[in-house]
C-alpha positions in Angstrom: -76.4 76.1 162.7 -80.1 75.6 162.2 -81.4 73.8 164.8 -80.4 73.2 168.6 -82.0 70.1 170.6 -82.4 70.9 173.9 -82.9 67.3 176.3 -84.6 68.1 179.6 -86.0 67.0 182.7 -87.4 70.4 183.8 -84.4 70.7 186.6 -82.6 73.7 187.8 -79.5 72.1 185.8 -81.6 71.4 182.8 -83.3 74.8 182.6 -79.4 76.9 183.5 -78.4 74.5 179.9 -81.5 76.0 178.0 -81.1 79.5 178.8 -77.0 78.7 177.3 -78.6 77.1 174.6 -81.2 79.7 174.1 -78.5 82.4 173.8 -76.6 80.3 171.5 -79.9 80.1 169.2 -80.1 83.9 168.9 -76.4 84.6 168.1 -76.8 81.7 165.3 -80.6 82.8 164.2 -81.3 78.8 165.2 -84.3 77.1 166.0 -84.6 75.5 169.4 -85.9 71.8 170.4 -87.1 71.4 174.1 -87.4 67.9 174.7 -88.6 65.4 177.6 -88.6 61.8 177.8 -89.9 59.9 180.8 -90.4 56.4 181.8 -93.3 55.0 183.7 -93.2 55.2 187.3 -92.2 51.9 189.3 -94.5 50.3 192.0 -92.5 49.8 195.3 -94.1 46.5 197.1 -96.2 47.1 200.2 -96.2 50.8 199.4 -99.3 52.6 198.6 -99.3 54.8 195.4 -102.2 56.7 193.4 -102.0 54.6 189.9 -101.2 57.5 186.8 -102.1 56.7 183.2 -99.9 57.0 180.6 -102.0 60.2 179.2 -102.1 61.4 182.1 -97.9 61.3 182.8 -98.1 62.7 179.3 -100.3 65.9 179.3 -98.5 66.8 182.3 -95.5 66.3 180.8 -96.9 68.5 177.7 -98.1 71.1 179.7 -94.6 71.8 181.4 -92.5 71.8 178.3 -94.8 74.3 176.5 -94.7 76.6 180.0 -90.9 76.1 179.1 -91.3 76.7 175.4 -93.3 79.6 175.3 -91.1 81.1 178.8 -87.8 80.5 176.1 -89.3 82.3 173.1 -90.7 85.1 174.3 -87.6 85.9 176.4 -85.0 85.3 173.5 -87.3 85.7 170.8 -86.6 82.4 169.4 -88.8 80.0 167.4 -89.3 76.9 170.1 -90.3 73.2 169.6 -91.0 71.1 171.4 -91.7 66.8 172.1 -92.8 64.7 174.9 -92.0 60.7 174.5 -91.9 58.0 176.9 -89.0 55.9 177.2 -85.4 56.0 178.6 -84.0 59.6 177.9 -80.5 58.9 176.5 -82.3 56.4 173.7 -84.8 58.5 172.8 -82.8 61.8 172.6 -80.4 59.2 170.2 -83.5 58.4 168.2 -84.6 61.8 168.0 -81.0 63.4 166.6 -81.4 60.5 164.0 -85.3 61.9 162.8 -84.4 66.0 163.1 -80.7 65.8 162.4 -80.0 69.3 165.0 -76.9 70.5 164.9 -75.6 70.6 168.6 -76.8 68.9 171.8 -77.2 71.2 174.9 -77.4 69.3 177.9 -76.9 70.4 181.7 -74.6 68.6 184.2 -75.2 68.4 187.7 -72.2 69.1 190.2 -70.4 65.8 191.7 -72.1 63.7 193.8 -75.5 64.3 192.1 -74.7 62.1 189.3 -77.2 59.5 190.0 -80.1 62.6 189.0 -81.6 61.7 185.7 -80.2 65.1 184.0 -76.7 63.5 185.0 -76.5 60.0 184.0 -78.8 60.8 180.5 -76.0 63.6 179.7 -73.2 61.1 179.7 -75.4 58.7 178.4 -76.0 60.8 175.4 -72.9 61.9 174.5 -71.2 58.3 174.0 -74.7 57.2 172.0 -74.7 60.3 169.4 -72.5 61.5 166.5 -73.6 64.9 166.8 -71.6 67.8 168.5 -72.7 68.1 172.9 -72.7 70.9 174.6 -72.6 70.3 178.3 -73.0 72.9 180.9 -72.3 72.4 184.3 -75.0 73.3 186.9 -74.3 76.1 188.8 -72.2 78.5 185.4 -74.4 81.5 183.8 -74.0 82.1 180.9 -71.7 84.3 179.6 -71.0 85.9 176.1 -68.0 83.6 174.7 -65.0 85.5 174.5 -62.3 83.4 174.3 -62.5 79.5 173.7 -59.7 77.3 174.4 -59.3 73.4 172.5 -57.4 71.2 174.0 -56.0 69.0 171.4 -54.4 65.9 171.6 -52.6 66.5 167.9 -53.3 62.4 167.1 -55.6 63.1 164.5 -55.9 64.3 160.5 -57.5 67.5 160.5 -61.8 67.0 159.4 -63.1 70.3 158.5 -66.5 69.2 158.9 -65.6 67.9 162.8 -64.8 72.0 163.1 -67.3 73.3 162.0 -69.7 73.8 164.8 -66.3 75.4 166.4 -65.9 77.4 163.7 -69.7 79.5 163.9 -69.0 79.9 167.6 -65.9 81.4 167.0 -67.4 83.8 164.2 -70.8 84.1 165.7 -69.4 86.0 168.9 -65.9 86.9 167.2 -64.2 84.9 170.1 -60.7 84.2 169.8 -59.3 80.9 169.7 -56.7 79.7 171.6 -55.4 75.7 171.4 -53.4 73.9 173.9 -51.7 70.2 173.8 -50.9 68.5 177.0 -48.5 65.6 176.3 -46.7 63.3 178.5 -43.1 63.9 177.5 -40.8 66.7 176.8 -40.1 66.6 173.3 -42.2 66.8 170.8 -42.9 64.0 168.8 -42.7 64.6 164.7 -46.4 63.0 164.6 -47.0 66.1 166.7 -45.5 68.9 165.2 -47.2 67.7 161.4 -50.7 67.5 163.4 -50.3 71.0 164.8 -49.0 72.5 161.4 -52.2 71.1 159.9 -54.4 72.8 162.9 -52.4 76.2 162.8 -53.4 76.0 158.8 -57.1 75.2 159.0 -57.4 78.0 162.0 -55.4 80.8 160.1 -58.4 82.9 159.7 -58.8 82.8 163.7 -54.7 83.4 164.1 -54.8 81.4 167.5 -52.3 80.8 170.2 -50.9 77.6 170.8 -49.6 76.4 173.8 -47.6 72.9 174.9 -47.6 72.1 178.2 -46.2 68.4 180.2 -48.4 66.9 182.6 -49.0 63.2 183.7 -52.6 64.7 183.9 -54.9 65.7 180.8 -57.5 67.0 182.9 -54.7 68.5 185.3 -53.0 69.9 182.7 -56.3 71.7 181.0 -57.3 73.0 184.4 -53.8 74.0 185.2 -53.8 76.0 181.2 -57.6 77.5 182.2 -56.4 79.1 185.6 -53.9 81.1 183.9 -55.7 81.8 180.4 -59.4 82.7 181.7 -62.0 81.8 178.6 -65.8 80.8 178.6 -66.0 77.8 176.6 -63.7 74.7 176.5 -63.5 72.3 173.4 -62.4 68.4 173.4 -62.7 66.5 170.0 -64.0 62.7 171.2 -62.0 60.1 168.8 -62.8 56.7 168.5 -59.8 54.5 169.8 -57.8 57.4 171.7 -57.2 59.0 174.5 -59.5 60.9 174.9 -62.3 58.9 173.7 -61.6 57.0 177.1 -62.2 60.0 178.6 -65.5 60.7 178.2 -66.5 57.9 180.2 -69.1 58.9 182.9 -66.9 59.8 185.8 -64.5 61.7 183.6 -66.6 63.5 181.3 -68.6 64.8 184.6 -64.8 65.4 186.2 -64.4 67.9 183.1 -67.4 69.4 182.8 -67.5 70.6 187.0 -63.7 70.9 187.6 -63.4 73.2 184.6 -66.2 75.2 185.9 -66.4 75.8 182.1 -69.3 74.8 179.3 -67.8 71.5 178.0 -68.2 71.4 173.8 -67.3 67.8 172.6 -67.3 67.5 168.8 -67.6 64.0 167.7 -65.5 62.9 165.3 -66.5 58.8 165.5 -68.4 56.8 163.0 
């Protein structure tokens, strides 16, 4: 990894998701991207308000993502940049993967109920507009060095060895062990199943992980049912266009995921 974009809105949530993202850099020697996107604030009839130009909205803007920058590289030693745009966040942060091409998507998640802050809605936003991996971290989770990551797959899928790659560099960059879980409706395995996780098993050899199956009416029951008994600090979903758990990662769910987990949330996107 060479580069990671970091989206914020200078909020407790936002700034808990750069310090992750931060420590992420220095494991993979990356670069970091702070950046802010605003709109233009909204007269409310009949209520008095002091008018704020656009350069003005913008140098303030400026000035508190360098405070952030320069805060982020001298405390991880990282090389920081960072951008300032107007415009609705979750568009521009879509533009803006399109121009630098980063590698991964940090982005902070604000505990249920406080979906309706901007930090919230842009996440979700974000990660059904890009192609790139997201990393979402819940609001109130430190960070801490990733130990143990666990994918939950839903084995529907040819195996992309590009779509595991970010996966991959966690897993070397802090020698973390891997360990893959299925939750499935029914109580046989279906042969679709069995050839999927063959394929997985193979392309994860190096890592020798354990694989678990477990039956639950539930996907996100069943992950946080297979989290309580097998502790780890990062979780991974692959997003597919057309499945399961593409429907997922709608707002409420994704959200659901992120906060029940009480786990960093990495989505790889494996859509065109």
């Amino acid at each position: 990894m060479q580069t990671i974009l970091v989206p914020t809105d200078f909020s407790p949530e936002a700034r808990n998701a750069a310090v992750h993202a931060a420590e992420m850099a220095r494991a993979f020697n990356a670069k970091l991207f702070l950046f802010h996107a605003y709109l233009l604030p909204t007269p409310v009839s009949e209520v008095p308000y002091v008018m704020v130009t656009v350069d003005e909205l913008q140098k303030e803007n400026e000035s508190q993502l360098k405070k952030e920058s320069e805060r982020l590289a001298q405390q991880f030693g990282l090389k920081v940049e960072s951008l300032v745009r107007i415009g609705i966040p979750s568009d521009e942060v879509k533009v803006l993967t399109e121009e630098i091409q980063p590698d991964l998507i940090v982005m902070g998640m604000k505990g249920m109920g406080g979906l309706d802050k901007m930090i919230g809605s842009t996440t979700i936003n974000a990660v059904r507009k890009v192609k790139i991996p997201v990393l979402i971290v819940p609001h109130d989770v430190p960070f801490r060095p990733i130990k143990v990551v666990t994918y939950a797959s839903d084995l529907s899928y040819q195996i992309n060895s590009r779509l595991f790659q970010p996966l991959l560099t966690i897993l070397q960059s802090f020698e973390a062990r891997l360990q893959i879980v299925h939750i499935h409706h029914h109580t046989e395995t279906k042969p679709t199943e069995e050839a999927s996780k063959k394929a997985l098993l193979q392309h994860f050899a190096a890592q020798k992980p354990a694989f678990d199956m477990i039956t639950n009416s539930s996907i996100m029951a069943g992950i946080r049912e297979y989290m309580d008994n097998h502790p780890c600090e990062l979780l991974v979903m692959v997003s597919h266009k057309h499945t399961l758990l593409e429907r997922l990662f709608t707002r409420d769910h994704t959200a659901q995921m992120a906060y029940k987990t009480n786990r960093p949330l990495l989505i790889l996107q494996d859509r065109d």
